[in-house]
N, C-alpha and C positions, 0 to 999 in steps of 0.2 A: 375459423379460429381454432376448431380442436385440430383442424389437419395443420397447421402451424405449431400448435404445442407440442401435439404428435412427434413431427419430426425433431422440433427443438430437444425432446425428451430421449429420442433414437439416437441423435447426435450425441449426447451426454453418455449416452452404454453404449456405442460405440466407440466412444475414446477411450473408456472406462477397459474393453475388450483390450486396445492395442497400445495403452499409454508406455507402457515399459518398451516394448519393439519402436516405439515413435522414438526413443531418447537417444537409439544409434543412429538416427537422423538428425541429433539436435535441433529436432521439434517440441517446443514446450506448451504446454497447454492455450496459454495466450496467444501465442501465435497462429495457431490452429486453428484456433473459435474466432480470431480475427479475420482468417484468411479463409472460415466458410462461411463467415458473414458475408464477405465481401461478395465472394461468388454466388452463395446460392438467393441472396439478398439482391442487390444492385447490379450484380451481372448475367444471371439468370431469371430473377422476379419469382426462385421456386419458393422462398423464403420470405413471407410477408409480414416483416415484425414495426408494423405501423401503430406502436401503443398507444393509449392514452398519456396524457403528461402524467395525472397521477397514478399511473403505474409506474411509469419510471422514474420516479420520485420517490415507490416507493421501497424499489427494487435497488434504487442506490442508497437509499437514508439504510436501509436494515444489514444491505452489504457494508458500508463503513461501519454500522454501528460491531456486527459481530467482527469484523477486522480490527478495527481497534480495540475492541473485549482483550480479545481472544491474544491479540500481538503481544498485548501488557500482559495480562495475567499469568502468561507462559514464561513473565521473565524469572529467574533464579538469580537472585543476589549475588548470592555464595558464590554461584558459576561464571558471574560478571565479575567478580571482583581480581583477578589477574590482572585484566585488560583494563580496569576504570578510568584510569588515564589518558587513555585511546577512544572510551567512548565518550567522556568530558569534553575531550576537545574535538570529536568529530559533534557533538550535538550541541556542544556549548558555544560553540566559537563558530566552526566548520558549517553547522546548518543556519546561522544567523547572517552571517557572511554569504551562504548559497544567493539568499532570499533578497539581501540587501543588492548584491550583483545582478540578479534576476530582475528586480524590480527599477532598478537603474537603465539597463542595458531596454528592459519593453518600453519605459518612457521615451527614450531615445530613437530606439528603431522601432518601433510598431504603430502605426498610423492611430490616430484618433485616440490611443493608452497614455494616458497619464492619471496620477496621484493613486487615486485608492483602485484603479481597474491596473496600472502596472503591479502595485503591490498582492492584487488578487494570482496576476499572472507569475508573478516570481515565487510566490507561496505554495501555489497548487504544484509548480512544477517543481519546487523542491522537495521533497520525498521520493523516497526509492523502492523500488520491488527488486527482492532477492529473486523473483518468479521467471524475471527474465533470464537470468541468469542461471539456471537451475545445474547446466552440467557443468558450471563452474564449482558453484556450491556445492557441490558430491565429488568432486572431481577429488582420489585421493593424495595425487600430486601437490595439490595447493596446499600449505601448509594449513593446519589447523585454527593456529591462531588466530591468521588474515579472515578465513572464512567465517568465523567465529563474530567477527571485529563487525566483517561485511552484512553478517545475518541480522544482529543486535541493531545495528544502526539501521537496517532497513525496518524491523520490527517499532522500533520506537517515532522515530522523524515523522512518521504520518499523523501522528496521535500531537504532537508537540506542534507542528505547522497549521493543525486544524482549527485552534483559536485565531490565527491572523487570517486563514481562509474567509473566516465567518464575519469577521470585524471589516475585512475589505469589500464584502458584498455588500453587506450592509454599507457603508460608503459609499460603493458605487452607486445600490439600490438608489441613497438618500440624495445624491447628487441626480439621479434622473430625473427623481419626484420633485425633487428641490424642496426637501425635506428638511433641509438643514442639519447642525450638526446630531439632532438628539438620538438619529436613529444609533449612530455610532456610539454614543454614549449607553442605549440600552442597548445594544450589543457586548459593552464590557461587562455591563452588569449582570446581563443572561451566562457570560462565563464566568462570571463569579460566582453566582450559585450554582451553576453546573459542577463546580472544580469541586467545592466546599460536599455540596450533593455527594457528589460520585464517590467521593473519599471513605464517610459516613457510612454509604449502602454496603458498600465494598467491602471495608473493616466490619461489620455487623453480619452482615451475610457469608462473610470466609469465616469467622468465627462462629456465626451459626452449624455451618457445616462440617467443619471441623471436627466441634462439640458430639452435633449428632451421629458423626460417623463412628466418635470413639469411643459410645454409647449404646450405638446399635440401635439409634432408632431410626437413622434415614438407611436406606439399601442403596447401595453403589452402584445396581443398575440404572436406578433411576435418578443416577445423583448427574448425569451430563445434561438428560431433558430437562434436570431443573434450573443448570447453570446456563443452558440458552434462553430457559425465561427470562433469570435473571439479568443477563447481558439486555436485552430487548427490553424489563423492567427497568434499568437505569435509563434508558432515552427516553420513554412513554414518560414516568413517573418526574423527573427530571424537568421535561417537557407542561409536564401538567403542575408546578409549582411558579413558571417564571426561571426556567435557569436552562440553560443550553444542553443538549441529550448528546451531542458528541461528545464534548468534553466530558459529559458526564460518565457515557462510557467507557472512555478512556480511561479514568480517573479510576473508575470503580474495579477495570479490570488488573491497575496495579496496585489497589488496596487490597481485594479480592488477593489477587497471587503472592501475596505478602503473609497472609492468614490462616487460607484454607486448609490447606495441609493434606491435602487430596491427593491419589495419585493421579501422577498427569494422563491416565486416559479420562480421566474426568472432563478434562476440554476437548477432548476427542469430535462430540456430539455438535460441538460450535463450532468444530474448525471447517468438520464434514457439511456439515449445515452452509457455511461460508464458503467452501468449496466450490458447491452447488450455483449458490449466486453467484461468485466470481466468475464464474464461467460464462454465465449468463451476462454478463455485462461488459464481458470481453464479446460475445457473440451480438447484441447490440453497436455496441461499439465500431465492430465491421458492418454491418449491415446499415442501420442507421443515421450513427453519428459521421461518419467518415463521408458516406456519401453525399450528408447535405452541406459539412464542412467545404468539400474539396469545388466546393461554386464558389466558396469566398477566400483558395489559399490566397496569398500575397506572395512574390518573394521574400520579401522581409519578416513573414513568419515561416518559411524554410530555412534562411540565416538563420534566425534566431532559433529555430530548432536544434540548429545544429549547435551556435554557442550554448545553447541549454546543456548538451550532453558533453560538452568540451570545456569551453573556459568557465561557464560558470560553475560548471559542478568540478573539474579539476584544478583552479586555482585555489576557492577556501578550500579545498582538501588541504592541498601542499602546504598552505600558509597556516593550518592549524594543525599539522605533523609535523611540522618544524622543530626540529629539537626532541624529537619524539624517540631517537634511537632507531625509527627507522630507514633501510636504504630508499635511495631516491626511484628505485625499481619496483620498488614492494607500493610506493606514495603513490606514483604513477596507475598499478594495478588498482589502489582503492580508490584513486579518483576514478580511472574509467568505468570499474563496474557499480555506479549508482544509476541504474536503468530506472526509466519513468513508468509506472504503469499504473495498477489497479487505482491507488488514489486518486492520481492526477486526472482519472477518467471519470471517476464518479464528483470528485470537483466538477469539472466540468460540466457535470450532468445536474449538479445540485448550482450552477449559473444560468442553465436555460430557466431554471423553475424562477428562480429570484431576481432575474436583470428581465429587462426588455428587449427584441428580438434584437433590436440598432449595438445595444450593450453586449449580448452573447455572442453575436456576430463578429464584435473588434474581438474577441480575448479565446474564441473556441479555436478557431482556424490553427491560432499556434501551438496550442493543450493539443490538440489529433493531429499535427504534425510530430511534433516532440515524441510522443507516444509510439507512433507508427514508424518512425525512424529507429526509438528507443527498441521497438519491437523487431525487428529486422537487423541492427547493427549488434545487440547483443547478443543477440541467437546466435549471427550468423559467428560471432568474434568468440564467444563463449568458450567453447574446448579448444582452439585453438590458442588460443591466450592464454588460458589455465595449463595447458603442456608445454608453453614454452616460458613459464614463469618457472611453475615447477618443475622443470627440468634446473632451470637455471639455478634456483634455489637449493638442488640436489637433495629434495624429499622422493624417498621413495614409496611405492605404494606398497601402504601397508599388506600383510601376510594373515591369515587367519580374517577373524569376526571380532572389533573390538568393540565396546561399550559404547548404547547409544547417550549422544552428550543433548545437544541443544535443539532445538524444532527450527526447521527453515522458517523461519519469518514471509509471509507476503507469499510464498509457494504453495498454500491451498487448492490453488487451482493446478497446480501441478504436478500431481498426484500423490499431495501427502509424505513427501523425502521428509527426511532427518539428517540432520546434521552430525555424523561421527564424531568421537572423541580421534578416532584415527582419522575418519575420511569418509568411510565407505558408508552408500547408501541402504535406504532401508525404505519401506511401504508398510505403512502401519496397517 
């Protein structure tokens, strides 16, 4: 076991050593940590990551939790409010629409998936990682705004999709046991305190901090280790009254960033922290999950991979930027780049704990499809797509060092970029 952590830990500083030189490769962090699972895991055996369940229960519970913290609390109103129209209708319309398609299409073609295990599968796979994407998202050709559009909605969707997640397992769960309707009913109820929670801790604790910073009684050194507490005290605490810890997370991390009035290396401490475990869940991911998946692909969880990254994620695009002002080129680029990743995996990871083996079986195959396609087809399209959009578009790239604007959403694992107010990237 130490000579496994060992190297899992060698792995992580050496990326750390050559992550910038990886990017003229359009190699992104996930793909990487995917594709040395793969290898030093299942292809070699040098890599022995045969966990316990509750380790990896809890290496994903704590990875979503500071992802969704961290995604909300980084948002900026002020800086959203240009585009709110664009993100209205990509998250009001556009992701309800994803989910509804998603959930449709796996009852229909996925053997053994109907009612609350389709709606599980159309949910998890609806959220997007801007991660995949990374040298699109820096790329300073792409206009600003699009990337801007792109980042926001990949930052949010995971956190908005997490309560139907929870409500269709629970279903599924109650339909295995033959539990009847009640467990889904306290399942709404656990997000309802979760939601009400998280709002509370959020506004009280950003306003705590606040107060104390403009006081001088808390030190800004120590103001990041306190906000990973706090991100990880909304699940626990959350947890320990009867009300659901993701949501509650979520929740607390956009009252939180409504409040606190902190500078933003204040989430610095969560993001680096979530970094960490992303990575780690991408390198499971290769190692583990992929290889026990690929004894149960189906064709029809291959199709359906593929309409995951096609029609269902590009049609509600199109049909809720309709009328939006935008061209049908510009519609086209944001449907494609909604790549599947980080959530859709620890979903998946939080289905082996909750369903039965016969249960995980029907719904994981197409999750580590999707993903593993998502991972490969984005990479691989990534700077090629962003230079011949923005060519087309006739942005050029910017001159000098402009202002940094907005944090890449979902790109923690990929080395901490930021999102320019012009384009160009940055390594905090």
């Amino acid at each position: 076991m130490d000579s496994t952590l060992s190297l899992v830990l060698l792995l992580v500083f050496l990326w750390c050593l050559c992550s910038r030189r990886m990017e003229r490769y359009e190699l992104t962090a996930p793909a990487a940590f995917v594709l040395l699972g793969l290898l030093l895991g299942e292809g070699t055996g040098v890599l022995d990551l045969a966990l316990p369940h509750e380790t990896v229960k809890a290496l994903a519970e704590i990875t979503l939790v500071w992802v969704l913290f961290t995604d909300a609390a980084r948002l900026s109103f002020r800086a959203l409010r240009p585009e709110l129209g664009l993100y209205v209708r990509l998250l009001g319309i556009g992701l309800p629409l994803c989910v509804g398609l998603g959930a449709l299409l796996a009852a229909v073609l996925l053997p053994g998936v109907s009612g609350w295990s389709a709606l599980y599968v159309g949910a998890a796979l609806a959220p997007t990682d801007a991660a995949l994407g990374a040298t699109m998202m820096v790329n300073p050709v792409v206009p600003a705004k699009i990337r801007r559009v792109i980042n926001v909605e990949s930052g949010l969707n995971d956190g908005i999709v997490t309560p139907l997640v929870v409500l269709a397992l629970a279903g599924v769960s109650a339909a295995e046991h033959q539990a009847g309707p009640d467990a889904a009913g306290h399942a709404l109820v656990e997000l309802a305190i979760g939601t009400a929670y998280g709002a509370v801790l959020g506004l009280a604790a950003g306003w705590l901090l606040r107060t104390t910073l403009r006081n001088g009684w808390a030190a800004e050194d120590f103001a990041g280790a306190g906000v990973l507490a706090l991100s990880l005290l909304s699940y626990t605490s959350s947890l320990a009254i009867g009300g659901n810890g993701f949501v509650a997370a979520f929740v607390a991390g956009l009252a939180f960033g409504t409040t606190h009035g902190a500078p933003p290396r204040v989430l610095l401490y969560v993001e680096q922290s979530g970094a960490l475990l992303s990575v780690l869940v991408w390198l499971v991911f290769g190692a583990v999950l992929l290889p026990d998946v690929f004894a149960h692909v189906t064709w029809q969880a291959v199709v359906y991979a593929v309409l995951s990254l096609t029609v269902i994620r590009m049609v509600p695009v199109a049909l809720c930027l309709a009328g939006s002002g935008l061209d049908a080129r510009t519609v086209g680029f944001i449907g494609w780049f909604g790549p599947r990743g980080l959530a859709s995996i620890i979903f998946g990871l939080l289905a082996v704990e909750e369903l039965t083996p016969e249960g995980a079986r029907q719904v994981l195959p197409v999750i580590a499809c999707t993903v593993l396609l998502s991972v490969l087809a984005h990479g691989l399209t990534s700077a090629p797509l962003a230079n011949r959009y923005g060519a087309k578009a006739g942005v050029p790239a910017p001159a000098g060092t402009p202002p940094q604007d907005l944090p890449v959403r979902g790109m923690a694992a990929g080395g901490f970029r930021h999102l320019r107010r012009g384009g160009g990237p940055s390594v905090s």
